[in-house]
TORKOL-4160 file (C-alpha; in steps of 0.2 Angstrom, whole numbers, padded with zeros to 4 digits, m for minus):
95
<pt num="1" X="0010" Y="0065" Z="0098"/>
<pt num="2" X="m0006" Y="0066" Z="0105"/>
<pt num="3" X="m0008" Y="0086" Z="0097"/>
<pt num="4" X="0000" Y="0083" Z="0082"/>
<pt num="5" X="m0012" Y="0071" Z="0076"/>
<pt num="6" X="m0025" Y="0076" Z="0089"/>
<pt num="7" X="m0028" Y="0059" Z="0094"/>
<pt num="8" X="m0043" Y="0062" Z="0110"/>
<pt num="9" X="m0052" Y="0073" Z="0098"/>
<pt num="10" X="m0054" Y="0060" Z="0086"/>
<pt num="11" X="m0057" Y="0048" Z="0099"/>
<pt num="12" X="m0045" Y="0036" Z="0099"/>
<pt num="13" X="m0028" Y="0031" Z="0109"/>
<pt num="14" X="m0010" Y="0028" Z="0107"/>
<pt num="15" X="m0011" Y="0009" Z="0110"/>
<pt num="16" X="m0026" Y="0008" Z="0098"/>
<pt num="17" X="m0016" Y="0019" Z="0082"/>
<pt num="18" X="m0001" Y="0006" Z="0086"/>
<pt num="19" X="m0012" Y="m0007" Z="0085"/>
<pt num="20" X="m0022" Y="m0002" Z="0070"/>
<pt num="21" X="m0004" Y="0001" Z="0061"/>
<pt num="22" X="0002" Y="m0017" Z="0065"/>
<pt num="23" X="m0012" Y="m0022" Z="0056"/>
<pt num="24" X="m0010" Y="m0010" Z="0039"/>
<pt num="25" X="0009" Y="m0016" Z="0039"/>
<pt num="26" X="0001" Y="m0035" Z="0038"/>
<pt num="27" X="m0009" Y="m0029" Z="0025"/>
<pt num="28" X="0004" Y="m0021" Z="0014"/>
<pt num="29" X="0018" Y="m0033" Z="0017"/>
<pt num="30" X="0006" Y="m0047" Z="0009"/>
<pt num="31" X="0004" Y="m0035" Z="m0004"/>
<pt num="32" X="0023" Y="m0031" Z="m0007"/>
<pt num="33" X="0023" Y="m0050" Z="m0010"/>
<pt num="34" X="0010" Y="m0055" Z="m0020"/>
<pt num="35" X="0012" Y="m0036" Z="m0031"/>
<pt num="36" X="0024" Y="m0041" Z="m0040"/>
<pt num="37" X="0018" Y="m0058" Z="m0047"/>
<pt num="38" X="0002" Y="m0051" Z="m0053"/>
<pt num="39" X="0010" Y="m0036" Z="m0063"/>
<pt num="40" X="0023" Y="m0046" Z="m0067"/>
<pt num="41" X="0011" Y="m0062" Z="m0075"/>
<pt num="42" X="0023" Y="m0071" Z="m0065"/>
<pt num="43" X="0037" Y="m0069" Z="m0076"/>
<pt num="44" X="0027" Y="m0069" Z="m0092"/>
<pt num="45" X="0027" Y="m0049" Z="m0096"/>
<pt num="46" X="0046" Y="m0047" Z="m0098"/>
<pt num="47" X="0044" Y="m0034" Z="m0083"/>
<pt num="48" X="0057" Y="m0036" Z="m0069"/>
<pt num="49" X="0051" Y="m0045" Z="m0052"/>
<pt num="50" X="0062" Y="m0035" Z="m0041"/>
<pt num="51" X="0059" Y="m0019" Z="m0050"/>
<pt num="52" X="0040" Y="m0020" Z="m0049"/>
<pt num="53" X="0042" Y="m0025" Z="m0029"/>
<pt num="54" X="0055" Y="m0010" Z="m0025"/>
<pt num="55" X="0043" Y="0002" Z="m0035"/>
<pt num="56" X="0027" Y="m0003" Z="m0025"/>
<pt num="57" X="0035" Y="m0002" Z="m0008"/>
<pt num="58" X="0044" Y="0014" Z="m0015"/>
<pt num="59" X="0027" Y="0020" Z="m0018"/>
<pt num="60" X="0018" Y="0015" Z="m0004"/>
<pt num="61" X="0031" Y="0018" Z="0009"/>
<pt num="62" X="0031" Y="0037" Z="0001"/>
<pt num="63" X="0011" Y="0042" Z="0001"/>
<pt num="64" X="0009" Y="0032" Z="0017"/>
<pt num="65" X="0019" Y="0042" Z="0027"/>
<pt num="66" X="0014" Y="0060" Z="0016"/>
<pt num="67" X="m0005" Y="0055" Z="0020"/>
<pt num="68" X="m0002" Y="0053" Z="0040"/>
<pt num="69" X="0010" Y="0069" Z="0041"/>
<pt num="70" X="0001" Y="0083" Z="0029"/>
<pt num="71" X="m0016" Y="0076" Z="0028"/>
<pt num="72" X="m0019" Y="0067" Z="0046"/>
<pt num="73" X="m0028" Y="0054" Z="0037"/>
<pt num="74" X="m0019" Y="0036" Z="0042"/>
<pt num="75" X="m0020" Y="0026" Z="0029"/>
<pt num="76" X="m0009" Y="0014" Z="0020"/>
<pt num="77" X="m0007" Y="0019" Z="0000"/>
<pt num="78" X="m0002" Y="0001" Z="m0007"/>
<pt num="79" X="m0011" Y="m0003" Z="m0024"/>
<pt num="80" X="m0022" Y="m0017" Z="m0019"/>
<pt num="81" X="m0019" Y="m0032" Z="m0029"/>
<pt num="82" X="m0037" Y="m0031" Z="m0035"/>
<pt num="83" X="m0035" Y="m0013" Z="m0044"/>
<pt num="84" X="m0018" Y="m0019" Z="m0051"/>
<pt num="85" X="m0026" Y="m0035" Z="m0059"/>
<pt num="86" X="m0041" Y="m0025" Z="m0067"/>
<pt num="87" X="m0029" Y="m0014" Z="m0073"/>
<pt num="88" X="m0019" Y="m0026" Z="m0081"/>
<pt num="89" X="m0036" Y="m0036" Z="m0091"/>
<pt num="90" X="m0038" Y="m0024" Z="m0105"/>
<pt num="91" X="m0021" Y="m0025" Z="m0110"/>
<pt num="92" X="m0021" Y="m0045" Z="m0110"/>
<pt num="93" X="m0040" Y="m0048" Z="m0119"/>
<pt num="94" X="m0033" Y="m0035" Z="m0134"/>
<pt num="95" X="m0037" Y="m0019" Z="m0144"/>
């Protein structure tokens, strides 16, 4: 493990990377629940809750895992609720 993702040359341990994962999975699991709502208007959009949920943690489960493996970076890829909610103003305030 420690090769693959060269873990002394970057200067960090094994215990540290576990740590600092436990912390990203917080992190995206409150998004994974509060996602949906925002997208979603909380039921006012017409667009399915489960839908929305399954697609984000498809998503995020998916480029998560492609960044640590091809890319070496360790990062979780979950739309931030922040991005999603200024992505859904335009379409709210009109043409």
């Amino acid at each position: 493990m420690d090769r693959f993702f060269r873990l002394r040359e970057n200067g960090t341990g094994i215990r540290t990377e576990i740590m600092a994962g436990l912390t990203t999975f917080m992190t995206m699991a409150y998004i994974l629940a509060v996602n949906p709502d925002v997208l979603t208007g909380f039921g006012k959009t017409g667009m399915d809750w489960y839908a929305v949920f399954l697609a984000t943690a498809l998503a995020g489960g998916i480029f998560t895992i492609a960044m640590g493996l091809f890319v070496n970076f360790p990062d979780g890829e979950v739309d931030t609720v922040r991005s999603n909610d200024q992505s859904r103003h335009p379409s709210r305030l009109g043409p």
